[in-house]
C-alpha positions as a Markdown table, in Angstrom:
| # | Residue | x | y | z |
|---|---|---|---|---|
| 1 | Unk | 116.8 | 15.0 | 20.6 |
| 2 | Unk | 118.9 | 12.7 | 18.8 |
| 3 | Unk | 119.3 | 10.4 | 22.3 |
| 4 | Unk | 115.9 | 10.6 | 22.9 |
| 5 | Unk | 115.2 | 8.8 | 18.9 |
| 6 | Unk | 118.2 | 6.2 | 19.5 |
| 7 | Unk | 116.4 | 5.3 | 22.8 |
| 8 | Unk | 113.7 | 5.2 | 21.1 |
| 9 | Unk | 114.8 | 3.0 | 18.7 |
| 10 | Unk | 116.5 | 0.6 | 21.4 |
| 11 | Unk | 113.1 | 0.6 | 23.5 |
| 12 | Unk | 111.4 | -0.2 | 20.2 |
| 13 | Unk | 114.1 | -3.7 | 19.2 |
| 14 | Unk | 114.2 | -4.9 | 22.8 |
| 15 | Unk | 110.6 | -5.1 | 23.2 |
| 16 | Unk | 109.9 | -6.9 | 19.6 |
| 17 | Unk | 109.7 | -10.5 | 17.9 |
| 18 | Unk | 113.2 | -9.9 | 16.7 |
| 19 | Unk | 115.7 | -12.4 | 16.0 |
| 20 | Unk | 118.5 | -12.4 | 19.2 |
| 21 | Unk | 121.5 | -12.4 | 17.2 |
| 22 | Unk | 123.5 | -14.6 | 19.9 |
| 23 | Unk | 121.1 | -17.4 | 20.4 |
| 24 | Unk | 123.5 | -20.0 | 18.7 |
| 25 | Unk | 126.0 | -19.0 | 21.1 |
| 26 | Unk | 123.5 | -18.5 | 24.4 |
| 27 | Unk | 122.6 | -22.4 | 23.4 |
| 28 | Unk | 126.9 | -23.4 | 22.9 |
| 29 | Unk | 127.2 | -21.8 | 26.7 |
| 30 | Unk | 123.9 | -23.3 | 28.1 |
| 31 | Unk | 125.0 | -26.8 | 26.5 |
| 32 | Unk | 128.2 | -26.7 | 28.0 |
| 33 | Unk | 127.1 | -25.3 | 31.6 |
| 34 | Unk | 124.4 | -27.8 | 31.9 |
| 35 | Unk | 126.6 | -30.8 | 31.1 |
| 36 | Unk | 129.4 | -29.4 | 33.6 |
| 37 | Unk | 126.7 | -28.5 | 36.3 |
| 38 | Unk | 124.9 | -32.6 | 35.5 |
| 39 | Unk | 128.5 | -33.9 | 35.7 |
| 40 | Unk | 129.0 | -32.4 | 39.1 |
| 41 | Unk | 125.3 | -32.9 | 40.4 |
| 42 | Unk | 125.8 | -36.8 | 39.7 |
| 43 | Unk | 129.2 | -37.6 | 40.7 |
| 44 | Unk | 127.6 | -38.3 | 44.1 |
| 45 | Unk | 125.5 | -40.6 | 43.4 |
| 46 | Unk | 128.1 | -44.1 | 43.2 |
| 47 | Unk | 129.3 | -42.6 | 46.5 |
| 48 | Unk | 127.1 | -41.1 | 48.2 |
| 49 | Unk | 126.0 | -44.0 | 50.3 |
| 50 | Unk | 129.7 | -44.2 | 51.3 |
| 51 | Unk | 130.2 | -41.1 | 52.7 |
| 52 | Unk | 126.6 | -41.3 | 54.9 |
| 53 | Unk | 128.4 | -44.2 | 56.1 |
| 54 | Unk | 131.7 | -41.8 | 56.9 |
| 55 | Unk | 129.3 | -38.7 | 58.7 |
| 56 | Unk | 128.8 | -41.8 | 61.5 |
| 57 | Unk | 125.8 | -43.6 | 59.8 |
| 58 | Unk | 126.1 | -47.3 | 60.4 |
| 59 | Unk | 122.9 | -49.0 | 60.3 |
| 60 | Unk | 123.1 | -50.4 | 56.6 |
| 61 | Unk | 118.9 | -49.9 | 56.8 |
| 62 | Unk | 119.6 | -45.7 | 57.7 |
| 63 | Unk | 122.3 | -45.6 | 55.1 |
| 64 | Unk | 119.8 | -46.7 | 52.5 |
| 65 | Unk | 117.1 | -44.2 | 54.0 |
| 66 | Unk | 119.6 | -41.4 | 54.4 |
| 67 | Unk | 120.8 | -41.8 | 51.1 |
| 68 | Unk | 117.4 | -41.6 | 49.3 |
| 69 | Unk | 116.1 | -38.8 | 52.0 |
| 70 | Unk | 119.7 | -36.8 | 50.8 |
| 71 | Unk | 119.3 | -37.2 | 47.2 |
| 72 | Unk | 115.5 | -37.0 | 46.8 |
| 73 | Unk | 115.6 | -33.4 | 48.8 |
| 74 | Unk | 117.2 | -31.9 | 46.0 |
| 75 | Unk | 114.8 | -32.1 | 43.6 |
| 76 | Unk | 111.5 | -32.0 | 46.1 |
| 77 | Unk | 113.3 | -28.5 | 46.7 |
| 78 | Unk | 113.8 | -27.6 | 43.1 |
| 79 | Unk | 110.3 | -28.5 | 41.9 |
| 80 | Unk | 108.8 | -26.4 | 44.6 |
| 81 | Unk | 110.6 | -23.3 | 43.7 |
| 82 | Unk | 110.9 | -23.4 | 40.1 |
| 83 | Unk | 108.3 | -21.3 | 39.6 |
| 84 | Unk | 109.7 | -19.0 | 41.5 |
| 85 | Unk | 112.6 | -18.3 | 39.9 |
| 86 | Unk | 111.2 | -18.6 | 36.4 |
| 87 | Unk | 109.0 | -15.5 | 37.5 |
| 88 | Unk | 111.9 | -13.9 | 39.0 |
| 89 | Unk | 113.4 | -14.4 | 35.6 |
| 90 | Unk | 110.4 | -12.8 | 33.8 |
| 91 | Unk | 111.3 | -9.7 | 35.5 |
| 92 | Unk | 114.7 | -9.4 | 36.2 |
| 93 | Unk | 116.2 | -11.6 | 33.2 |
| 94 | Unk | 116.8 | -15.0 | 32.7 |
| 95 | Unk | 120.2 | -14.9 | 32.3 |
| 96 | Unk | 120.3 | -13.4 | 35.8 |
| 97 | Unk | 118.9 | -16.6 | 37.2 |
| 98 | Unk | 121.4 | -18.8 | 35.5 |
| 99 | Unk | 124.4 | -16.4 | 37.4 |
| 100 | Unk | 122.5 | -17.0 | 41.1 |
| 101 | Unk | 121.7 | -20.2 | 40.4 |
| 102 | Unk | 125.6 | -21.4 | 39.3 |
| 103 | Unk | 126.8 | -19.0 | 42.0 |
| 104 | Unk | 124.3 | -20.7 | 44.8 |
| 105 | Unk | 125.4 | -24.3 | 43.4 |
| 106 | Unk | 129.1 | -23.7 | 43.6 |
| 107 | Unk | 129.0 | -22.3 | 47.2 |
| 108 | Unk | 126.6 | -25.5 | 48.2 |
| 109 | Unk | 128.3 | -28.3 | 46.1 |
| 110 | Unk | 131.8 | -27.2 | 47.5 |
| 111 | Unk | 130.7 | -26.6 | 51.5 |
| 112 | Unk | 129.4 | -29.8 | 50.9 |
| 113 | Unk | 132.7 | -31.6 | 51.6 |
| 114 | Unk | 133.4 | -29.9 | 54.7 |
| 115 | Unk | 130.1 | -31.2 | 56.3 |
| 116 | Unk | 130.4 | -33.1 | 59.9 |
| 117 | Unk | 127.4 | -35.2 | 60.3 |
| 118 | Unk | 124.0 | -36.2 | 57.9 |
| 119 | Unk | 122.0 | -33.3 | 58.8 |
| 120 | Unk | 124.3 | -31.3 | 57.7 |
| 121 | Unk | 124.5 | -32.7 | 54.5 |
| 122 | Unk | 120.7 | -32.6 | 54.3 |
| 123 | Unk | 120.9 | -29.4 | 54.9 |
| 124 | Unk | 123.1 | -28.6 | 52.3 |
| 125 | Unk | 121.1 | -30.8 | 49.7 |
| 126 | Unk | 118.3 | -28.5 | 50.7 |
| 127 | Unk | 120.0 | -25.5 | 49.4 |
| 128 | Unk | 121.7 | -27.1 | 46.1 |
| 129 | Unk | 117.9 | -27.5 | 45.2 |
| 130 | Unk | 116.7 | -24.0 | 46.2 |
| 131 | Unk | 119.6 | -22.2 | 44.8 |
| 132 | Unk | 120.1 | -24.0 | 42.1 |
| 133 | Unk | 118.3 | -25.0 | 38.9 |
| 134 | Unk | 121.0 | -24.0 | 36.3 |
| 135 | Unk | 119.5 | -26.6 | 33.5 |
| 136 | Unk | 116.0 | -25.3 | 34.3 |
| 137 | Unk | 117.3 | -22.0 | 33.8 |
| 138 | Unk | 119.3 | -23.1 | 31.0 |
| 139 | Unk | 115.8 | -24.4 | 29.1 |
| 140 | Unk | 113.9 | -21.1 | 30.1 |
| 141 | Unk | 116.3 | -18.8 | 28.2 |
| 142 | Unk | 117.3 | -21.6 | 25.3 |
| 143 | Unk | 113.0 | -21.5 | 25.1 |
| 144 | Unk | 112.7 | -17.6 | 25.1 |
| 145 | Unk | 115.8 | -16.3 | 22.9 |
| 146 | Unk | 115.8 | -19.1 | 20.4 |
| 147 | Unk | 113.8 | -18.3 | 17.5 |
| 148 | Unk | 110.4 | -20.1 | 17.6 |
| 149 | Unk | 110.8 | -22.0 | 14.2 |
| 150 | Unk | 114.0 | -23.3 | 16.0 |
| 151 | Unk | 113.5 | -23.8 | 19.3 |
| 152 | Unk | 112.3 | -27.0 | 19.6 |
| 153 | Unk | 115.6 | -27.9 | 17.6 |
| 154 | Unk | 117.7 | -25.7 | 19.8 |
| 155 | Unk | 115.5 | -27.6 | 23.2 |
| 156 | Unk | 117.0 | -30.8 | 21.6 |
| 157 | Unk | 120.5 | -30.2 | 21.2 |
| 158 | Unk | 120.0 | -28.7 | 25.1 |
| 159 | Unk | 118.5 | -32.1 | 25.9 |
| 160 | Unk | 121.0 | -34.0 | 24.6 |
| 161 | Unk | 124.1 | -32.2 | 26.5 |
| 162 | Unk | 121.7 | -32.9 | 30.0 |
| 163 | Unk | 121.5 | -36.3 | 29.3 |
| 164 | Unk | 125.3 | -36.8 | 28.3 |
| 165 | Unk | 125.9 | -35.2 | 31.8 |
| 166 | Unk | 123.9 | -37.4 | 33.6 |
| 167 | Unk | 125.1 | -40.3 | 32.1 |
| 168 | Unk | 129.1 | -38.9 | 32.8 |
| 169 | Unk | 128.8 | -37.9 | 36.1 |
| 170 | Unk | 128.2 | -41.5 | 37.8 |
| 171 | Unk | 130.8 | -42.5 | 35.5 |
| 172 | Unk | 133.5 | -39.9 | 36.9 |
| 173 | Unk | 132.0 | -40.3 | 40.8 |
| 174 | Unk | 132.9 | -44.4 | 40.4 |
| 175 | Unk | 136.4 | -42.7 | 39.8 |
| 176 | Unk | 137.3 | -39.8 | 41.2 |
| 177 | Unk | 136.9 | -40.5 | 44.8 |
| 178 | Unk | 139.6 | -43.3 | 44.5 |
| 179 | Unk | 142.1 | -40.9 | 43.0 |
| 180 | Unk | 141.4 | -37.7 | 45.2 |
| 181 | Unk | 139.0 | -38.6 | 48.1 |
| 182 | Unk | 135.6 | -38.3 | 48.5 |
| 183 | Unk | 135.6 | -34.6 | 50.2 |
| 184 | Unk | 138.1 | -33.3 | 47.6 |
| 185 | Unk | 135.5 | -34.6 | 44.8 |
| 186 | Unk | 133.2 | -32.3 | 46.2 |
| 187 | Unk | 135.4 | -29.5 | 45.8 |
| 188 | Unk | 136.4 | -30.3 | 42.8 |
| 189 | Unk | 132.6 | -30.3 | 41.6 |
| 190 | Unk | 132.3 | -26.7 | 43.1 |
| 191 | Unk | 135.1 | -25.7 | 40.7 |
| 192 | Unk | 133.8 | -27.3 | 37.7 |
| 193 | Unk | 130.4 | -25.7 | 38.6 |
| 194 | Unk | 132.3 | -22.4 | 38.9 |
| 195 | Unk | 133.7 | -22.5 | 35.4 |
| 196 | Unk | 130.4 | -22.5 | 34.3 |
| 197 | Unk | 129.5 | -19.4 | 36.2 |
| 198 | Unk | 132.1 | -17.5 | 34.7 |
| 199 | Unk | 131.0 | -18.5 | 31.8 |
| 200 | Unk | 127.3 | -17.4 | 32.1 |
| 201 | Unk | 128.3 | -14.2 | 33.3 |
| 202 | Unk | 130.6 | -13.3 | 30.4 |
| 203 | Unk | 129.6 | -14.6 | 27.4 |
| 204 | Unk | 125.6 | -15.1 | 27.3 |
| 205 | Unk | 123.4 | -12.2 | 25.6 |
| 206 | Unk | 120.5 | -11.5 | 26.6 |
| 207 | Unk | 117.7 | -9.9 | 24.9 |
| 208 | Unk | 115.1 | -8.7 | 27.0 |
| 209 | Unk | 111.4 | -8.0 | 26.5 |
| 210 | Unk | 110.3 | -4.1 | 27.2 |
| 211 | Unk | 108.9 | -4.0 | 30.5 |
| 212 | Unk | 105.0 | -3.3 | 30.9 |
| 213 | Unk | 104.7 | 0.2 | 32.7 |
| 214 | Unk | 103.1 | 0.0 | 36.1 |
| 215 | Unk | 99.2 | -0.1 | 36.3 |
| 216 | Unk | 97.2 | 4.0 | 36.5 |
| 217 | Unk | 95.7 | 4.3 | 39.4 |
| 218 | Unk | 92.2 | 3.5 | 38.7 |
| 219 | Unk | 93.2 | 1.2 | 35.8 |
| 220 | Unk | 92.8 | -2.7 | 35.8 |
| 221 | Unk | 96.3 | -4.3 | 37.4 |
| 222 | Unk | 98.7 | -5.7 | 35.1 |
| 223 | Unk | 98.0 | -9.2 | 33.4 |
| 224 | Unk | 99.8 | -12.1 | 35.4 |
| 225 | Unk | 101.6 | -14.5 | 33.4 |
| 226 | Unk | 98.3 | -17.2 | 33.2 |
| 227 | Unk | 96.3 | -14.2 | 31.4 |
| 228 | Unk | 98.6 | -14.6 | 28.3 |
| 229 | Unk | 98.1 | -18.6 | 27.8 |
| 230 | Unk | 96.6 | -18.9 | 24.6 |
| 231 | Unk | 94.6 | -22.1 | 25.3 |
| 232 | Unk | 94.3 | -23.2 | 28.8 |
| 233 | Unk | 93.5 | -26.4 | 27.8 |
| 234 | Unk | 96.2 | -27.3 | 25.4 |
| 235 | Unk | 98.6 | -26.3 | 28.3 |
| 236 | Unk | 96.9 | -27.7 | 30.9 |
| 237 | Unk | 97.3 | -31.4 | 28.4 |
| 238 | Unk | 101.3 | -30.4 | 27.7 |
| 239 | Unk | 102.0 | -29.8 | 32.2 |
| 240 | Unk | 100.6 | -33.2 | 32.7 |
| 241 | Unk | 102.2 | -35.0 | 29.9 |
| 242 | Unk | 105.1 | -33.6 | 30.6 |
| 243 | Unk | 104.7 | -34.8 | 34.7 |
| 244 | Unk | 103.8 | -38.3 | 33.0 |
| 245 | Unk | 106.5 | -38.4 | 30.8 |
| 246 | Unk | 109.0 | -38.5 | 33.7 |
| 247 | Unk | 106.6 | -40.5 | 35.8 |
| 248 | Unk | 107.1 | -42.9 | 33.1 |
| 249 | Unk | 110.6 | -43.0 | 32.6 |
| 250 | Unk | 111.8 | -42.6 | 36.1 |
| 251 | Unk | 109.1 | -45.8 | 37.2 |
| 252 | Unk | 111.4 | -48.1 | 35.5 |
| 253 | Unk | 114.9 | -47.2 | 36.9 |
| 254 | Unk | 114.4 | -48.9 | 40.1 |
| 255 | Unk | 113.2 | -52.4 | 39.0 |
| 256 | Unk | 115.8 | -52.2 | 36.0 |
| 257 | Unk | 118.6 | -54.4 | 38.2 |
| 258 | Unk | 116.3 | -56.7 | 39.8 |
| 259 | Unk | 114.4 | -57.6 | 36.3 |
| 260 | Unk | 118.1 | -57.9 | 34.7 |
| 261 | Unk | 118.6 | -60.6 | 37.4 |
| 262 | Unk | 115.5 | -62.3 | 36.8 |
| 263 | Unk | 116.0 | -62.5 | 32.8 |
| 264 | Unk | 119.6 | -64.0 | 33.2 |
| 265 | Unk | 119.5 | -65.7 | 36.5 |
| 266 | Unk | 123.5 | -67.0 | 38.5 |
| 267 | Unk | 124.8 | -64.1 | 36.2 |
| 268 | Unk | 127.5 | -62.5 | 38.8 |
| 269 | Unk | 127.6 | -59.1 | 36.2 |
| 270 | Unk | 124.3 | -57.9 | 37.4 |
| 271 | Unk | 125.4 | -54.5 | 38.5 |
| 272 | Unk | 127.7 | -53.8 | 35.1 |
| 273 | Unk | 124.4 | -55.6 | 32.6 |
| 274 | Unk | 122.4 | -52.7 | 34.5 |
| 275 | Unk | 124.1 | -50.5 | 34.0 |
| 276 | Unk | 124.4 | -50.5 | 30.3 |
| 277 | Unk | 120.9 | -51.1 | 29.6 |
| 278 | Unk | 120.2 | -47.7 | 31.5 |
| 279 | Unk | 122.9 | -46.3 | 29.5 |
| 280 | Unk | 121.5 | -47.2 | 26.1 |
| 281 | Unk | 118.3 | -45.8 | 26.8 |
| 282 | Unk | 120.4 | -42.5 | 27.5 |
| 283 | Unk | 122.6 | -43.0 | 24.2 |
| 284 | Unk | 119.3 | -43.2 | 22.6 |
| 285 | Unk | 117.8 | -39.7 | 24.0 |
| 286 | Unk | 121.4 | -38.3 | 23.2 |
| 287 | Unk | 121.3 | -39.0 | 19.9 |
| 288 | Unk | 117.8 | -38.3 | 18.9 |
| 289 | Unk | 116.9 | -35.2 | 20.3 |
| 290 | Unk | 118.3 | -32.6 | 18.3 |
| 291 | Unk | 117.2 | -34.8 | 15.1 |
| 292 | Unk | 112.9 | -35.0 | 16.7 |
| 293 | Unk | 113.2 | -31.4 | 17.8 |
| 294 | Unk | 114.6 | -30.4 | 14.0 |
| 295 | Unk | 111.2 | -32.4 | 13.0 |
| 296 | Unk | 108.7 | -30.7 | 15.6 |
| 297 | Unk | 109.7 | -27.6 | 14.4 |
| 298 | Unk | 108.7 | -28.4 | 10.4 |
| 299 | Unk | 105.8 | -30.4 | 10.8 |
| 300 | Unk | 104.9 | -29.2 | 14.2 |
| 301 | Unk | 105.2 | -30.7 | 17.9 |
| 302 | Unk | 101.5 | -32.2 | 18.5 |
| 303 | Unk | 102.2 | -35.2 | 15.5 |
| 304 | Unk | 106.1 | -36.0 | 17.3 |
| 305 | Unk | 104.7 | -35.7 | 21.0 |
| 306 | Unk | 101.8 | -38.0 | 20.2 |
| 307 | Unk | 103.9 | -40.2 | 17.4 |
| 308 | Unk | 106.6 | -40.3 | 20.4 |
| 309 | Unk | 104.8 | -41.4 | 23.0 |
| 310 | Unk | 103.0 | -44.1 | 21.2 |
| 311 | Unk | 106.0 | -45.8 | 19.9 |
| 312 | Unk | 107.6 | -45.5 | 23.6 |
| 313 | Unk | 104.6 | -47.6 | 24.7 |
| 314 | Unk | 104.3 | -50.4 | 22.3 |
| 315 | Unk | 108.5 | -50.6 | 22.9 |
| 316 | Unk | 107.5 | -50.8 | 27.2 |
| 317 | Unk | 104.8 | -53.7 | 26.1 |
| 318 | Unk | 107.8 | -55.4 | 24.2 |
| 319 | Unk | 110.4 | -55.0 | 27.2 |
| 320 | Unk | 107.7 | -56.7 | 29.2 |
| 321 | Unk | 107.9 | -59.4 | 27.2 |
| 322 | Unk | 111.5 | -59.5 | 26.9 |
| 323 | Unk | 113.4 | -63.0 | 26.7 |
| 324 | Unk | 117.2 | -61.7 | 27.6 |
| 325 | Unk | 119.4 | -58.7 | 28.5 |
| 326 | Unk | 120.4 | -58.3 | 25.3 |
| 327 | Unk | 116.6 | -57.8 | 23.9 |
| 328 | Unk | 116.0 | -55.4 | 27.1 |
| 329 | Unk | 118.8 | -53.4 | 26.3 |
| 330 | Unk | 117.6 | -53.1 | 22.2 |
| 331 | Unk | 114.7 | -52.6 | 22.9 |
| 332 | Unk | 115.9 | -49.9 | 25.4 |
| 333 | Unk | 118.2 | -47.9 | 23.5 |
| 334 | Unk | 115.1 | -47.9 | 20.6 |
| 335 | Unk | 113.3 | -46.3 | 23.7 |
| 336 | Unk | 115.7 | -43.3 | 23.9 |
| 337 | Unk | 115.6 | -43.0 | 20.4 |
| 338 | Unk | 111.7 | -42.6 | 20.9 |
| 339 | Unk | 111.7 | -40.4 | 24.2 |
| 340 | Unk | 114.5 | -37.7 | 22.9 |
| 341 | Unk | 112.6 | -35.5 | 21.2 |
| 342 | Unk | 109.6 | -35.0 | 23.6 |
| 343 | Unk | 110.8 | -32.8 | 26.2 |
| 344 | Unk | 112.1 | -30.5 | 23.6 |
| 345 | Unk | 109.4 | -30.5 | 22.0 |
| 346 | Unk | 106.5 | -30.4 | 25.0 |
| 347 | Unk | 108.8 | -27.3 | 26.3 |
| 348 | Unk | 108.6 | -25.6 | 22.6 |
| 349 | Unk | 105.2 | -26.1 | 22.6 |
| 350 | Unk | 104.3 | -24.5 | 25.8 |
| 351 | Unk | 106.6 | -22.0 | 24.8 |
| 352 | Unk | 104.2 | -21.0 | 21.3 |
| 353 | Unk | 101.0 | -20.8 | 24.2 |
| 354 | Unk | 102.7 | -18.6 | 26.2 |
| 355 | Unk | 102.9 | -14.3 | 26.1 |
| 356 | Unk | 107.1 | -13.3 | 26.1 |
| 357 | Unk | 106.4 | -11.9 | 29.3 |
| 358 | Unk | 105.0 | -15.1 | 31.3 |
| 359 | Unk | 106.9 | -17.4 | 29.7 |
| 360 | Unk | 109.3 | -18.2 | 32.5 |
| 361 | Unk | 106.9 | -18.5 | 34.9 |
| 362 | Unk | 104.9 | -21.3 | 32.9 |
| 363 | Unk | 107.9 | -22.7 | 31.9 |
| 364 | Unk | 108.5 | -22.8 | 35.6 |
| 365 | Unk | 105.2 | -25.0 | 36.2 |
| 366 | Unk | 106.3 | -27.6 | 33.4 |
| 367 | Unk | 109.6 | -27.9 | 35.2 |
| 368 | Unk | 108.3 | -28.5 | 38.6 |
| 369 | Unk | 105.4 | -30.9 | 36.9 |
| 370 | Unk | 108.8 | -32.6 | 35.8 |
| 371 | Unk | 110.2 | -33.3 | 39.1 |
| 372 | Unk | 106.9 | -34.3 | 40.8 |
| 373 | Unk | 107.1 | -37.3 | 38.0 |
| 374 | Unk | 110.5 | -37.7 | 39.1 |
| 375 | Unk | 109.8 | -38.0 | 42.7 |
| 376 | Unk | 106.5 | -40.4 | 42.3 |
| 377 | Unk | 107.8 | -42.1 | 39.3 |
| 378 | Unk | 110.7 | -44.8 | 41.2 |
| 379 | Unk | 108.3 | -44.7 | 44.5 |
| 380 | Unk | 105.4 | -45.8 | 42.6 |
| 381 | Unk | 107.7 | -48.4 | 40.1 |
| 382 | Unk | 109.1 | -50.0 | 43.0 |
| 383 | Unk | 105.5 | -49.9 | 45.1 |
| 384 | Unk | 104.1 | -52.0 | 41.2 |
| 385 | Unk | 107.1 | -54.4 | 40.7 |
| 386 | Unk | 107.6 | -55.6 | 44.6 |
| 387 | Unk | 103.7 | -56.5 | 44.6 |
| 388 | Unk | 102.3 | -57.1 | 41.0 |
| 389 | Unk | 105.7 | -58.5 | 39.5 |
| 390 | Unk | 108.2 | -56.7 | 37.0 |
| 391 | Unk | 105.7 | -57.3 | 33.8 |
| 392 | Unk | 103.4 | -55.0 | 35.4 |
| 393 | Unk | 105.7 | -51.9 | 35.7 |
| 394 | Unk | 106.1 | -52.0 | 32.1 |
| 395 | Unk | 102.4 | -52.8 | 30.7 |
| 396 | Unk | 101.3 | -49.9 | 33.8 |
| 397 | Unk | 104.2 | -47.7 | 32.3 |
| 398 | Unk | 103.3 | -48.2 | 28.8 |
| 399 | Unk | 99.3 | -47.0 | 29.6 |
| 400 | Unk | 100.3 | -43.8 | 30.9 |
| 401 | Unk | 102.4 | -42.9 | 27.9 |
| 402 | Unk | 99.2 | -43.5 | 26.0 |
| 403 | Unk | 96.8 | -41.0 | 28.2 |
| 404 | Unk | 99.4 | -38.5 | 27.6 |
| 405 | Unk | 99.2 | -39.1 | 23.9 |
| 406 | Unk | 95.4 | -38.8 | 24.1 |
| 407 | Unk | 95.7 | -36.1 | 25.8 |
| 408 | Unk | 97.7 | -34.1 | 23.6 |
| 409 | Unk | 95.6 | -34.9 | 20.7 |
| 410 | Unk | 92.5 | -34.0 | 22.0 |
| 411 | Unk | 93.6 | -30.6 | 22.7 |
| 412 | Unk | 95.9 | -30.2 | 20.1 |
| 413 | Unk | 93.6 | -27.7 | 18.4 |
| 414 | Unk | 94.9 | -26.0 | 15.2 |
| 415 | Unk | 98.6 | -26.0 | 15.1 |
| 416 | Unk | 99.7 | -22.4 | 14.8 |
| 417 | Unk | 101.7 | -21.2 | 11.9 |
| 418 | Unk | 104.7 | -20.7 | 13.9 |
| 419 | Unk | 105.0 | -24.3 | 15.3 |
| 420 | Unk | 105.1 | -25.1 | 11.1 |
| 421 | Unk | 107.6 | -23.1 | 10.1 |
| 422 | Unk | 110.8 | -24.4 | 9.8 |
């Protein structure tokens, strides 16, 4: 009798609102894994051209096509299979997904340096996108064990470690491979990726939702994870800002060089000028996130996702108009400062409009909405700047930031009580 009341009572705090008492340190591990797993994802990138050229690629034309087809296949992978996993996670627990998908990248990144020849390493991109996904994973389970009145807080601070590793990992790659070799940088990313599994595995707590019992016979089937959106149309609005969001950003990156070049013209630092300009918008997200996120939780995330985005715009209109480097880059960094917060803060909301036992799922959509701006965003940036001129990825940039805004206002509805509390 007395197991059947402490089961009871076990059934009864797993399946409610309550607080998990290990979020803080969930969020430390997440942090930490998604950095190390960034790190390793992007050490390729200064090199990765280089060792296309060492699998018996010489054509300098297929090098560049090999490297993009390489790298883009990643994420094409990951966005079409995010969904997947964030249901799987739904069901079998979130933290399970961050152990297969830390397990599945280790085993990739590390047989990755033994390939022979391009298809190979196509291949093996292929499967870092499918069985990966340990940041996604890492925002899922931030999003659904943080407390809601802190999550878009929490979202930040996870936003700000992603960035930092993206902005260290072509830092190392323009490094390491001079010290150890280019195959033995792989490995070495396996093994950093690897410290992160361990990680996972031992020290994140997860509290898990009670499981619905399965359907009567006779009875209506279970709810899917779309019965329990709140309002379809708000969610609907926060997907496809959050697909324009990176749309917008990513547009820019691949005119970035060739518009530093035309604002300081016989300049012979044009690679290193580029480079910091992209980095100070990333210094900017880094430093902003947790501080908009901490904001979206008082006051609630519709006023800083519209605020956000606006200010983002009027700062593209201004880098259209930009005289020098040195304004680009200000005005770049005031950018990051701008776009930090409005992941975390797009994810929290979607989060509030979602039932606990769908939310990986939607979350899932959001994140694959993500990569699909990621993918279009430089194709369709490059497509604007090589025919309309430089000015024109801006100004074009700049609009879409302002239908998302629109669009979050209009169906911003009531802001719920919980997405005030702070």
């Amino acid at each position: 009798m007395v197991g059947f009341q402490k089961l009871g009572r076990v059934s009864h705090i797993v399946g409610s609102d309550e607080v998990n008492p290990a979020w803080r340190r969930n969020l430390f591990v997440c942090f930490g894994g998604s950095v190390t797993t960034i790190v390793a994802m992007t050490l390729l990138i200064p090199y990765l051209p280089i060792y296309i050229r060492e699998l018996g690629v010489t054509d300098p034309r297929a090098v560049a096509q090999w490297s993009g087809v390489t790298f883009g296949a990643t994420f094409l992978m990951a966005a079409l299979t995010a969904p997947l996993w964030g249901a799987l996670g739904d069901r079998y627990g979130r933290k399970s997904m961050l152990i297969r998908a830390s397990a599945g990248m280790t085993v990739a990144m590390s047989l990755t340096g033994l390939v022979q020849n391009v298809w190979q390493l196509l291949a093996l991109r292929l499967l870092v996108g499918l069985l990966g996904g340990y940041t996604s994973g890492s925002t899922v389970l931030v999003a659904t064990q943080t407390p809601k009145n802190r999550s878009a807080w929490a979202l930040g601070v996870l936003s700000s470690g992603i960035m930092a590793g993206s902005v260290i990992g072509p830092l190392l790659g323009g490094i390491a491979p001079d010290l150890i070799g280019i195959r033995a940088t792989f490995f070495l990313s396996g093994a950093t990726i690897f410290c992160a599994f361990l990680a996972t595995t031992f020290l994140i707590k997860e509290r898990r939702p009670a499981r619905a019992p399965a359907a009567e016979p006779g009875q209506p089937k279970r709810r899917t994870a779309w019965s329990g959106v709140t309002h379809p149309w708000r969610l609907a609005a926060l997907l496809t800002t959050a697909m324009l969001l990176m749309f917008a950003t990513m547009s820019v990156e691949p005119i970035i060089t060739v518009y530093v070049t035309q604002l300081a013209p016989g300049t012979t630092a044009v690679a290193t000028i580029a480079g910091v300009v992209m980095a100070a918008g990333a210094l900017g997200t880094i430093v902003s996130a947790p501080r908009l996120g901490k904001l979206a939780d008082r006051i609630g995330h519709p006023p800083v996702i519209c605020g956000c985005l606006l200010v983002a715009a009027a700062l593209l209109t201004l880098q259209a108009a930009a005289q020098n480097n040195l304004q680009l880059g200000l005005l770049r960094f005031l950018m990051g400062l701008s776009l930090g917060g409005l992941l975390p803060a797009i994810t929290a909301s979607i989060r509030h409009n979602v039932g606990a036992d769908g939310a990986g799922q939607i979350l899932g959509y959001s994140i694959s909405a993500q990569y699909v701006g990621q993918v279009a965003g430089p194709t369709t940036g490059g497509f604007v700047g090589g025919h309309f001129g430089m000015p024109a990825v801006f100004l074009s940039t700049s609009f879409l930031l302002v239908v998302g805004a629109a669009l979050t206002w209009w169906t911003r509805g009531r802001v719920p009580s919980a997405e005030r509390a702070g």
